[in-house]
Steps between C-alpha positions, in 0.01 A plus 500: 500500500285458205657169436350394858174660489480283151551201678238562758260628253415135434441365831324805586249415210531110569469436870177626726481841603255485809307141586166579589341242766139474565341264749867337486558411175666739357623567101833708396447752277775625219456853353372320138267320710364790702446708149312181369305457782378857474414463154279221580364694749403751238755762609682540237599856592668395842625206250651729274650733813648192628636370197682833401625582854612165594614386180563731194638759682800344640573305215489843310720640766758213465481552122550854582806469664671216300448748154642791706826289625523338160501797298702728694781173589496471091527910525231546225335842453203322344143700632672657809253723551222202544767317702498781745098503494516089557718598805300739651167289431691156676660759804156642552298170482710313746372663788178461430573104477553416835094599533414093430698389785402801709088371442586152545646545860209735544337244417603208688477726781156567494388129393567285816195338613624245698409149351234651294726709231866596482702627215888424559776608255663245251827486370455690203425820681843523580615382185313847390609698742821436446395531103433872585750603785834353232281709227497814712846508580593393150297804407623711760886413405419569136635797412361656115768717453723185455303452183611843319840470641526177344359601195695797487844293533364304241587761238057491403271770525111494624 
């Protein structure tokens, strides 16, 4: 799973997330681009909230996961009580994930003007939502006290 949401990590970063079309011609937007355009803009606070939700979160959560498989495949008792506190923080933050597709089909819901403005999804929403449904099952199936188990089979002490 977190091999796969890896892989669409990139094309959910790469390819548009929502093309916006005014007056018909109409510009794709990626998530980079959307951050940038709202620090032009002078909104560097809904830049920054953008940037960390869309971005460093679920590469945080991937890098989550792949230390947590690692370590306990390896069967090292190295820091397992912050390995259970990374767990928890990547099981509790994937829900909360899915809120950037949630607003952008709220979204392109509400923005349908006819030929004056409409805001259609791109491919790289569902790169990202599949980005954070593979994360939330990866999460999900996770479970921490593989980690001690491992450790403790290991012959090593915490």
């Amino acid at each position: 799973m977190c091999i796969a949401a890896a892989i669409l990590y990139i094309p959910a970063n790469v390819l548009a997330v929502m093309t916006f079309t005014q007056l018909g011609s109409g510009s794709p937007h990626t998530i980079i681009g959307g951050a940038e355009e709202l620090l032009a803009a002078g909104l560097w606070p809904l830049a920054l909230l953008v940037f960390l939700a869309s971005i460093a979160v679920p590469c945080m959560k991937l890098m989550g996961l792949i230390l947590l498989m690692v370590t306990t495949q390896r069967r090292s008792a190295w820091q397992l009580p912050q390995r259970t506190v990374i767990y928890r923080i990547v099981n509790i933050i994937g829900r909360w994930s899915m809120i950037d597709i949630f607003m952008e089909s709220i979204l392109i819901a509400l923005v349908q003007f006819g030929m004056v403005i409409t805001i259609g999804p791109g491919y790289g929403a569902v790169a990202f939502c599949g980005v954070v449904i593979l994360t939330m099952i990866a999460a999900e199936g996770f479970d921490p006290r593989l980690m001690w188990d491992a450790a403790g089979r290991n012959g090593e002490h915490a």
